[in-house]
N, C-alpha and C positions, 0 to 999 in steps of 0.2 A: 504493500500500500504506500500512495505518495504519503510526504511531509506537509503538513500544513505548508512551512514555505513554496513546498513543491505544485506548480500551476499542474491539471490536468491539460493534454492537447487538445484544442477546439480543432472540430474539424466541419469543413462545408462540402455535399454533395449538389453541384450546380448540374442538373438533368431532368430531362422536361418527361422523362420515361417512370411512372410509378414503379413498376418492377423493380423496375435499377435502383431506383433511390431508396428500395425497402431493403434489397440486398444490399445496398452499399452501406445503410444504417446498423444493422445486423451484426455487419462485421463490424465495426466501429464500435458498438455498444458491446460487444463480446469479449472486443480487448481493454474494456473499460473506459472508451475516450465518448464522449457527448457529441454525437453531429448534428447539424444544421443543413435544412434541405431548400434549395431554390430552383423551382421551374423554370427560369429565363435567366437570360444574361444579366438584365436590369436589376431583375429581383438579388441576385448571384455579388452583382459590384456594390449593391448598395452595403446587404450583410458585409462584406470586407473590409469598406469603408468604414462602419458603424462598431465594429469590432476584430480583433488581430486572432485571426486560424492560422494554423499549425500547417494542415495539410489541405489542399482544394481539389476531389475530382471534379474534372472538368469536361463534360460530353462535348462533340464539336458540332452536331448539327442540330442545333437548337430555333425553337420557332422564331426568334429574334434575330439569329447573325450565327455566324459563324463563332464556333466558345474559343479561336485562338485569336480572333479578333481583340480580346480581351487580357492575353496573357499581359504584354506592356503594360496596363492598367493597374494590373494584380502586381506587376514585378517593381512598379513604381510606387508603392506603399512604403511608409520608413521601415514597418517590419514584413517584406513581401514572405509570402506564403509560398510552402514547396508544391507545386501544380503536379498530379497526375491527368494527364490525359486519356480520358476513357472514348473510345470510338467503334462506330459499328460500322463502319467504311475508312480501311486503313488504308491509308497514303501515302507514299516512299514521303514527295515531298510536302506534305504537312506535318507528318514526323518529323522532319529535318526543321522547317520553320519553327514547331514546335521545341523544338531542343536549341534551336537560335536564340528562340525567343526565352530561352531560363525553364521551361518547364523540368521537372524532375524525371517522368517518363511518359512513355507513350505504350499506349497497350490496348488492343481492340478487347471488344467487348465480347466475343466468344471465347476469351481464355482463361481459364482454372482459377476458382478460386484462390487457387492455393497460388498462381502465379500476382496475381491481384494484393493478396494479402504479404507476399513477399515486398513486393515495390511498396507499399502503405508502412512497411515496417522499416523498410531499408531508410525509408524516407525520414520516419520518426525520428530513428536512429541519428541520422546525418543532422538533422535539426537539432538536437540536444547537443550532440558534439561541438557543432559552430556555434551555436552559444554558449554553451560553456567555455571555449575560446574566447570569444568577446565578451565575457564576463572577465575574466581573467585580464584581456589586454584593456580594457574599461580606462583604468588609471593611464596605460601610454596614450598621447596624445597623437594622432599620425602625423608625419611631419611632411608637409604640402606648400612648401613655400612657393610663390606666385601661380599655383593652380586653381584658380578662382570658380566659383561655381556650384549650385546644389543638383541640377539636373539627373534627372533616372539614368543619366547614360556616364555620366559623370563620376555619379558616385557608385556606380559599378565598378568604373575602372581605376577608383581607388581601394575599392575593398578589393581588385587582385593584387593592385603594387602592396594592399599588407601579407596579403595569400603569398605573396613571391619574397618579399622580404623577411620572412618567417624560414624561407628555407636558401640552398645554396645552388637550388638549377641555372641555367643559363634561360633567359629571360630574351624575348621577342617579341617588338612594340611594332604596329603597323600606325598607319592612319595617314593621310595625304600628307602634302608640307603643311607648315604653319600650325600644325595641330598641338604642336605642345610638347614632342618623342623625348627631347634631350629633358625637361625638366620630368617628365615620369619616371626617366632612369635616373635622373638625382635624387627624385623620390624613395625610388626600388634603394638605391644606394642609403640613403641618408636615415632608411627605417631598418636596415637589417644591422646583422653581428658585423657588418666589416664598416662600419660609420665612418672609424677613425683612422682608416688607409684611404690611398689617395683615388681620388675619378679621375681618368683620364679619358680624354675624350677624342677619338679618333677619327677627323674628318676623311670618309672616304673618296668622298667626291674630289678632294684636293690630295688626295697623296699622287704628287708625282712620278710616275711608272719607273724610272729608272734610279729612285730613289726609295720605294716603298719598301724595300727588306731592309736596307738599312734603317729607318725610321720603324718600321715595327718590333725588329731582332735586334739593332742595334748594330755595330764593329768595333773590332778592335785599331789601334793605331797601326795606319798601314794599309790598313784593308781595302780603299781604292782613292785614287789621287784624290788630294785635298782632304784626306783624314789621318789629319794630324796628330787626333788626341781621341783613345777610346771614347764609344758613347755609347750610355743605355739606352734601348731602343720603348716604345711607347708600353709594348707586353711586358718586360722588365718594371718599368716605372709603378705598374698595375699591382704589383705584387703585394699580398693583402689588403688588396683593394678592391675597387670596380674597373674594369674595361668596358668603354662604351665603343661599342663603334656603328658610326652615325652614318646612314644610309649604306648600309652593307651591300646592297646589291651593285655596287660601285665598284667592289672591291674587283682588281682584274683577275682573270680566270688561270692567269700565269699566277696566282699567288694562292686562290683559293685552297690549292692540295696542302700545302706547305703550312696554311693554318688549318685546318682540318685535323693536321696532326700534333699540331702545339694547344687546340680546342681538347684534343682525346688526352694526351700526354703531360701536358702544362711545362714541358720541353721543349728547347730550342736552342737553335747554334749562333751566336753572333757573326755576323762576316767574318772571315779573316782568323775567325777563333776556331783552336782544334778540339775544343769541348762542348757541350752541352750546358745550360742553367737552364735554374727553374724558377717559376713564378706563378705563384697560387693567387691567381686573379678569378674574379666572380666576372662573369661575360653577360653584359646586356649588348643586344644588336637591334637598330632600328632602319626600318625602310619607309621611301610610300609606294615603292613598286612593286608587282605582282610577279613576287621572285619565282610561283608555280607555273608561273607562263614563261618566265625566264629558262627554266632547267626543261623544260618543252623544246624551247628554242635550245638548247645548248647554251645558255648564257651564263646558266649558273648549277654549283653541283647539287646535285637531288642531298647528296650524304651530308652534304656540308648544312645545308637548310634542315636536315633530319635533327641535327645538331642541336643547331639555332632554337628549334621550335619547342623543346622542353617545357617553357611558359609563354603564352600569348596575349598580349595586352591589347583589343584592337581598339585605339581611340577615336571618337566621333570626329565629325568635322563641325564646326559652331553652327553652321545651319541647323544641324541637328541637336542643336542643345540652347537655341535664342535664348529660353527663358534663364541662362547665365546671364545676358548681354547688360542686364541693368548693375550685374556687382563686379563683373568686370569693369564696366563705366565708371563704377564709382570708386574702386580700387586703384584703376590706374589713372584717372585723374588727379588723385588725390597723391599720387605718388609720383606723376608729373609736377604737379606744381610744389611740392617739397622742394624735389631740385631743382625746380628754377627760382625757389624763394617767392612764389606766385601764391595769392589770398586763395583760400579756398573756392571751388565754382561749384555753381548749381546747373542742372540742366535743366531744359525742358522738358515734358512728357512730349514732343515732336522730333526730340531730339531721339530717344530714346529708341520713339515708332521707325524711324529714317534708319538705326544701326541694328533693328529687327528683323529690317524689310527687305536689308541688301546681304546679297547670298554669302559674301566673305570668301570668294572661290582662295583667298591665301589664307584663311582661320586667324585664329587666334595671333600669330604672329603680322597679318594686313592689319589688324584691327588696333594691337596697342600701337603700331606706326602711325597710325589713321589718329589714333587720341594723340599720341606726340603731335603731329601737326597741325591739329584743330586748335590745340592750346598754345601753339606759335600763332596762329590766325588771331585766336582770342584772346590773347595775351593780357590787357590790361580792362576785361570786360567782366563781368561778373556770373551772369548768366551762357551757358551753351546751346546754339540753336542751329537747327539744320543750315542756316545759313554758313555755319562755320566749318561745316564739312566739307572737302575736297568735289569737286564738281564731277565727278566721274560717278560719286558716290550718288548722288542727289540725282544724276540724268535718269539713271539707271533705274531709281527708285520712283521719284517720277512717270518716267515711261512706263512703268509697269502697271501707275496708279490709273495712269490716261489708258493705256490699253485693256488692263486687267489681264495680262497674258500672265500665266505662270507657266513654266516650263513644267513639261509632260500632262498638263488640266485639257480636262475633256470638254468637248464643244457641248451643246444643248442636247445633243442627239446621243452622247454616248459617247464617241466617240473621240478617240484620240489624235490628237491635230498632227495632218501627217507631216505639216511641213515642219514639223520640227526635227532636227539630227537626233544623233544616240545620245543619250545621256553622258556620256561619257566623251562622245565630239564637243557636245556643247561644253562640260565641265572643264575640258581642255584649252577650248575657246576661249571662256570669258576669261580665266584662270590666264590666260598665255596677255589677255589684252589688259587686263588688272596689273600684272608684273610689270608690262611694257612701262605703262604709266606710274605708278611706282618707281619705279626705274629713274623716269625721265624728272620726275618730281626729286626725287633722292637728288640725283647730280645736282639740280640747281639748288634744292636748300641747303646742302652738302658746299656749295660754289665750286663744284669738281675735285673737290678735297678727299683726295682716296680713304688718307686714314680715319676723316670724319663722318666721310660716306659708310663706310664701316661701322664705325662706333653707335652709328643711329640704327643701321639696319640690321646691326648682328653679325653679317654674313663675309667670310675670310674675304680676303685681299684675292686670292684667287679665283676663286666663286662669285665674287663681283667679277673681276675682269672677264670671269666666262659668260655671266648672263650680259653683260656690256656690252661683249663683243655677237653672242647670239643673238641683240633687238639694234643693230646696228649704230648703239648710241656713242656719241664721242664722250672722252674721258678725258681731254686735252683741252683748256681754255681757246 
């Protein structure tokens, strides 16, 4: 028998099937737990809402909608519920959707009690265990320095960076650019047992090819003209620490085997040296490429990705988490005008509606450049108003207000408006036209000042001159 302090598991059967819900109660009340029964979906979100279940079966064709229509709803609760999915029309991909979507499982409704009452229990099981963890970590604080945000998609992918910083896998962060990669692995870094060794951070898009072993392994004096004096290479440096390394699928295919075996090993040879060292570094790696299309093409190794993918963090892009955009706003304004010694500013709710509306195809990283320049616009005014934002911002947002077009919305009929490209053309589009401009805005608030240009945007000396030279902008007065 529980302890007084000890909660019994509430559990909800959402199914519009009497049978079902008698058996589903039966069993519930057999192992001692209390269920709760709802015919419709509505009925289903409201109880969840109104009270916190343990466990939810979830039938999917219900007279209201589809019941995975509703999972993000259920996973978006502060304490979401472990979702069994009960179906009587099993479907490769709504299991898959469903297992996307956070459910616990999936399981048609012709199978064994006895397979039913396993997943209910496995499920129980897992839910006490994770809380009883977050009981325990309660006192630690997670440590999320400038990752701003309450969002369902959000704070998912901070409760994996605590999942991964818990243990010593090698950790794999997706998510387009701008999305935030390098400060989740400071996260992963900065919550686990190796806090107090060093981050190094590995830009792969700038390692120059015929400099890249030495800068990861390091040489000794000697080892090829103009090295003078032994050096530790960036995997060395890592040693009881983090290795980051930042857009891995960069890394060239001449080099992949040769980490593949210092990833297995944590063994390597410096140039020029006739031994072996070792360095017990913790490896997080981040892309935005789609390195399983890559190793298709031959661009990249399947083994070495097999590696990589131990933990996977994928992060949203800010369109998919707006409702951050107002403590973002207020976060980095307020940390803009710190450094520039500027009075605190207010915005407008117009302001707010304008950095809602516009898609952010560069995330989180377009956006605090976007606040740095607003507040160079607005410098000595008190209030922020759409007028202060960059005019690419405003056109775009505008035009969409005069048209009402939204990429991939269906016409009156149903139908999906053909003249629009793939999702993924357009993303690349506005994405490629957004940088341009960026770009050309940078240089002149910059005055062509490379290392100033740098310091505002982030992004190496190198990696500037390559997107510079890619939109054919000058870098010369």
């Amino acid at each position: 028998m529980p302890t007084q302090e000890e909660k019994m598991p509430n559990i909800l059967i959402i199914d519009d099937d009497d049978m079902m819900q008698s058996t589903l109660s039966m069993l519930v009340k057999k192992r001692g737990h209390t269920p709760s029964c709802a015919g419709t979906l509505q009925e289903g979100l409201e109880q969840a809402r109104s009270q916190a279940f343990d466990v939810v079966f979830l039938d999917v064709k219900m007279p209201d909608g589809n019941g995975l229509e509703i999972l993000p709803k259920l996973e978006a609760e502060s304490n979401p519920p472990e979702v069994i999915i009960m179906t009587g029309y099993g479907d490769p991909n709504g299991a898959e959707l469903a297992i996307k979507s956070g459910a616990w499982d999936y399981i048609e409704k012709g199978s064994s009690i006895k397979e039913i009452t396993l997943s209910f229990e496995r499920a129980l099981q897992y839910r006490k265990e994770k809380q009883d963890v977050q009981q325990a970590r309660k006192a630690a604080c997670l440590q999320r320095e400038n990752i701003i945000g309450s969002s369902p998609g959000l704070r998912a992918c901070l409760d994996q960076v605590a999942q991964a910083a818990d243990s010593d896998a090698n950790v794999f962060i997706t998510g387009e650019t701008g999305t935030g990669k390098e400060m989740f692995a400071r996260a992963v870094h900065d919550n686990s047992q190796r806090s107090k060794g060093a981050f190094v951070v590995v830009d792969c898009t700038s390692l120059p090819e015929t400099l890249v072993e030495s800068l990861l392994f390091g040489h000794e004096k000697g080892a090829f003209t103009g090295a003078e004096k032994a050096q530790d290479g960036l995997v060395r440096q890592a040693d009881g620490g983090t290795l980051f390394l930042d857009e891995v699928g960069e890394l060239p295919m001449s080099l992949q085997k040769a980490f593949l075996r210092v990833l297995q090993e944590h063994r390597f040879r410096p140039l020029g040296s006739n031994r072996e060292v070792e360095s017990n570094f913790r490896l997080v790696a981040a892309t935005n490429r789609d390195l399983d299309q890559m190793v298709k093409k031959e661009q990249f190794r399947s083994d070495l990705l097999f590696r990589l993918r131990s933990f996977v963090i994928e992060l949203p892009p800010l369109r998919e988490r707006r409702e951050d955009i107002k403590d973002l706003t207020r976060f980095h304004v307020d940390k803009f005008c710190a450094r520039y010694g500027l009075a605190s500013k207010g915005f407008s709710p117009e302001f707010i509606e304008t950095l809602e509306d516009y898609p952010w195809p560069g995330n989180v990283r377009e956006f605090v450049n976007t606040i740095e320049r607003t507040l160079a616009s607005a410098r000595f005014e008190q209030t922020l108003f759409p007028k202060h934002l960059p005019n690419h911002i405003r056109v775009l947002v505008t035009r969409s207000a005069v048209t009402g077009d939204k990429p991939g919305s269906p016409e009156p009929n149903g139908q999906i408006v053909q003249r629009l490209p793939k999702l993924n053309d357009y993303r690349e589009a506005i994405y490629a036209k957004a940088e341009k401009q960026y770009l050309q805005e940078l240089m002149e608030v910059s005055q062509k000042k490379i290392p100033e240009a740098c310091r505002i945007s982030g992004l190496s000396q190198s990696r500037l001159y390559a997107l510079l030279k890619k939109y054919e902008i000058s870098r010369s007065e």
